[in-house]
C-alpha positions in Angstrom: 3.9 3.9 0.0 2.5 2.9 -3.6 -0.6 0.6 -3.9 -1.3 -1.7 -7.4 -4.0 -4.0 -8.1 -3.0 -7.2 -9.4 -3.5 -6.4 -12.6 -0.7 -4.1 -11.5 -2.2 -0.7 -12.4 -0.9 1.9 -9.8 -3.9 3.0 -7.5 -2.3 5.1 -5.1 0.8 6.5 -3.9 1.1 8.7 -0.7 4.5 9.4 1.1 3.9 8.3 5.2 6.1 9.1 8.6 7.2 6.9 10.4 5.5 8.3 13.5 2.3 7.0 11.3 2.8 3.7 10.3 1.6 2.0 13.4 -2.1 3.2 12.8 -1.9 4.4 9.0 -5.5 3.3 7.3 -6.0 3.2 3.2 -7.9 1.9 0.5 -10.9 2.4 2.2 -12.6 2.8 -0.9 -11.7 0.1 -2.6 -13.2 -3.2 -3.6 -12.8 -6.6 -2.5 -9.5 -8.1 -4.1 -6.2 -8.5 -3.5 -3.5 -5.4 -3.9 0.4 -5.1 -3.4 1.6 -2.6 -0.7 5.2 -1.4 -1.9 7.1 0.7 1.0 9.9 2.2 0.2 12.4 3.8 3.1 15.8 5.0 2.2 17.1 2.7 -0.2 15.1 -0.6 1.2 11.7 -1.7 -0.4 9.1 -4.3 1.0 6.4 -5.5 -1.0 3.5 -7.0 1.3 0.1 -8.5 -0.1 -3.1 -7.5 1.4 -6.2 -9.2 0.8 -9.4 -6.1 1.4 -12.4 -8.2 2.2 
């Protein structure tokens, strides 16, 4: 899992199980904005937006 701002500076990157995912909690301290979630599993990516309030 990597997280970037939208200004696309890399914040975090942290490596998750699966067993995890279903609860997994980050950015906690970060502020208000928008940031792009990029998971990569085997050789698949997914890029989700999430919008911290």
């Amino acid at each position: 899992m990597t997280v970037y701002d939208m200004a696309g500076r890399l914040l975090e990157v942290k490596e998750v199980k699966a067993q995890d995912v279903t609860n997994y909690q980050f950015g906690e301290g970060y502020p208000s904005g928008v940031y792009n979630l990029v998971v990569t599993q085997g050789n698949e990516t997914r890029t989700v937006r999430v919008v911290k309030q």
